[in-house]
N, C-alpha and C positions, 0 to 999 in steps of 0.2 A: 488561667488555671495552672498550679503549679506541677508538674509532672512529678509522679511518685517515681520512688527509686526503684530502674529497673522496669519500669512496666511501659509498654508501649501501648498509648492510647489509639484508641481509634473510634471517630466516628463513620454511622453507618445511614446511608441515605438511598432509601427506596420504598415510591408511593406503595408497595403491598407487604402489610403485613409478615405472610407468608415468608417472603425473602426475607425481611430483615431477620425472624426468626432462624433459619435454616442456616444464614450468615451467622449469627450470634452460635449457634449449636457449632457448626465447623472452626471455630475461632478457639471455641475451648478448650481444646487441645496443647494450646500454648498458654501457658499458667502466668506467665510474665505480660500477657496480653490483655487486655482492657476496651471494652464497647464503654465509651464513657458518656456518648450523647446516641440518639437515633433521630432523623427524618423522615419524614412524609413526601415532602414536595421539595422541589429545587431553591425559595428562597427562605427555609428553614433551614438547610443544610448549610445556606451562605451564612444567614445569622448564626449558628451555632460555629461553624468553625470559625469564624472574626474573633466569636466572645471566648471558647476553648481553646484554642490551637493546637487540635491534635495533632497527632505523630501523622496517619493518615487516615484520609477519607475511601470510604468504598462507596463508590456513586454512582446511581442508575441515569442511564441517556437519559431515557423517558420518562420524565417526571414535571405532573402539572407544575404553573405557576414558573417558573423557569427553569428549563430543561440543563438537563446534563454540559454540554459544553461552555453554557453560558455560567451557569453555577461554576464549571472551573474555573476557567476566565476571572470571574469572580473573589475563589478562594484563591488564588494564587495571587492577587491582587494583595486580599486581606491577611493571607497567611503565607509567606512565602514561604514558610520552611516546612508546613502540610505537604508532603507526598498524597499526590490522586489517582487512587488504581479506578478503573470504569467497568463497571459491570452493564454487560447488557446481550441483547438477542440479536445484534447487526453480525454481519457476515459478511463487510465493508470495507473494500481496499480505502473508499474515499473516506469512510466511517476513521476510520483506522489514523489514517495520515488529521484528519481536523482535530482527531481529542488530544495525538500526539501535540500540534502544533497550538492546540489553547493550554498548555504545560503540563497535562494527565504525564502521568509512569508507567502505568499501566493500563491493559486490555484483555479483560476477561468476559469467555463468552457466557452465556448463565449456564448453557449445556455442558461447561466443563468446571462448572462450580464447586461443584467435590473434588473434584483431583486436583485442581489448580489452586485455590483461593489461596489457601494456608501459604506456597512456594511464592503467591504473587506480591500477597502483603509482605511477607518476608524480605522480599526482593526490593518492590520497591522504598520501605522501612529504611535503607542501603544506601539510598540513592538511585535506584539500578533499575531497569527502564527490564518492566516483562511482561513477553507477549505469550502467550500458550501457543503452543506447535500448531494447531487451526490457526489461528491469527499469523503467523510468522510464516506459515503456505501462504494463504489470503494475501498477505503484503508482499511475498517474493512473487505473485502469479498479479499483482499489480504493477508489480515496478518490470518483468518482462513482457508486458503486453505493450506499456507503457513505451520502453525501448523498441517494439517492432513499428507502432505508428507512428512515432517519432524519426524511424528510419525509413518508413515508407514516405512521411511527408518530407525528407532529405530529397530522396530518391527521385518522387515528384518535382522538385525545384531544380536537380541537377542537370543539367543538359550535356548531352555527349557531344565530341567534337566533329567536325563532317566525316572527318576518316573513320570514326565510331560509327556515326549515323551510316554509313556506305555498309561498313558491314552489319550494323544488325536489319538496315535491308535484305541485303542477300543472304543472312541466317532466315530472317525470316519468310524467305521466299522458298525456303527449304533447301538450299544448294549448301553441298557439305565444305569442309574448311579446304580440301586439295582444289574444290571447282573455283572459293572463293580466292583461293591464294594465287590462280594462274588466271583470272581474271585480272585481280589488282597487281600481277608483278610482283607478289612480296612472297615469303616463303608460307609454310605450312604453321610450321613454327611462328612466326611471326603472325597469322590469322588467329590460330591459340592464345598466345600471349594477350589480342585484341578484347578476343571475347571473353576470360576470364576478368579481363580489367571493367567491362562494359555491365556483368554481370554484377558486380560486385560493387561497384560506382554506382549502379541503378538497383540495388540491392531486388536482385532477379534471380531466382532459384532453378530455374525451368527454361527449357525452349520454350514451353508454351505461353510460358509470362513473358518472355523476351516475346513473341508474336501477338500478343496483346496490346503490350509496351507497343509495338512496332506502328500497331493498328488504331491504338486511342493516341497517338503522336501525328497519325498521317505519315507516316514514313513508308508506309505500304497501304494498298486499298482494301479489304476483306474481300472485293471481288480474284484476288492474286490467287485466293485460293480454292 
């Protein structure tokens, strides 16, 4: 299909009526904008965009017959220069990162359909990869969870050295760093220095995690205390 001058097409793919409607209403706003095909289901939205090649698609995850990530997969196959913004009701760090990674631009939730649609086609129309502020929390509050068990399971492989293991015994037997430091002969100073490095290498926030640590290691008995 030949693109008219100036108008950015767009197909729109979503099994309920309803949405496509409410989509088609919010779009009119932009005069140079164009609904030039609509879908039902996911291997409609493939054949039309193959035979079209709109500017881009606004595509529902959940749609019989083949679902949203596979239909991208798909258009990006048949159209690679279709930009895929995704419409839907997930609230999914993992949701998030798959439509990213089958070549979608976009991520929009259906609850912020009014305020977003208009900026996302925009956006991704651009090239330009947009997430709505709900999504771009969602995906920051996945990628730091993501880094704390990843630093726990570090933390878990790391093994301290005896001189470590010696003092987080005696931390965790409760003996303060002056009792600990004229036990081993070393300064105060240097017990500090120990346990900052031990905390931090076994990424331990707490005595009481360091006494956990101490206890699920066998480095001390829970009867010590």
């Amino acid at each position: 299909m030949v693109r008219a001058a100036g108008k950015l097409r767009i197909l729109v793919a979503d099994d309920h009526e309803l949405i496509r409607r409410g989509i088609r209403g919010l779009l009119r706003v932009r005069r140079n904008w164009k609904v030039t095909a609509e879908a039902a289901n996911g291997q409609e939205a493939v054949a039309k965009a193959r035979n079209l090649k709109p500017d881009v698609v606004i595509l529902d995850i959940g749609m019989p017959d083949v679902d949203g990530l596979e239909a991208t997969r798909q258009i990006r196959k048949a159209a690679p220069n279709t930009k895929i913004l995704i419409l839907t009701m997930h609230e999914s760090n993992q949701m998030v990162r798959r439509v990213l990674e089958a070549g979608a631009r976009g991520y929009v939730l259906k609850s912020d359909l009014a305020s977003h649609l208009v900026k996302a086609v925009n956006g991704v129309s651009k090239g330009k990869v947009y997430l709505t502020p709900k999504v771009s929390e969602i995906v920051l509050d996945g990628f730091l969870n993501a880094g704390k068990e990843s630093r726990r399971a570090q933390g878990s492989q790391v093994r301290p050295t005896p001189r470590e293991t010696e003092i987080i015994r005696l931390l965790a037997e409760g003996k303060a760093n002056k009792a600990i430091a004229a036990e081993l002969g070393i300064t105060v100073r240097t017990v500090e220095t120990h346990r900052a490095k031990i905390m931090l290498k076994l990424d331990l926030h707490s005595l009481t995690q360091l006494v956990h640590y101490a206890i699920r290691h066998k480095i001390v008995a829970p009867q010590t205390f």
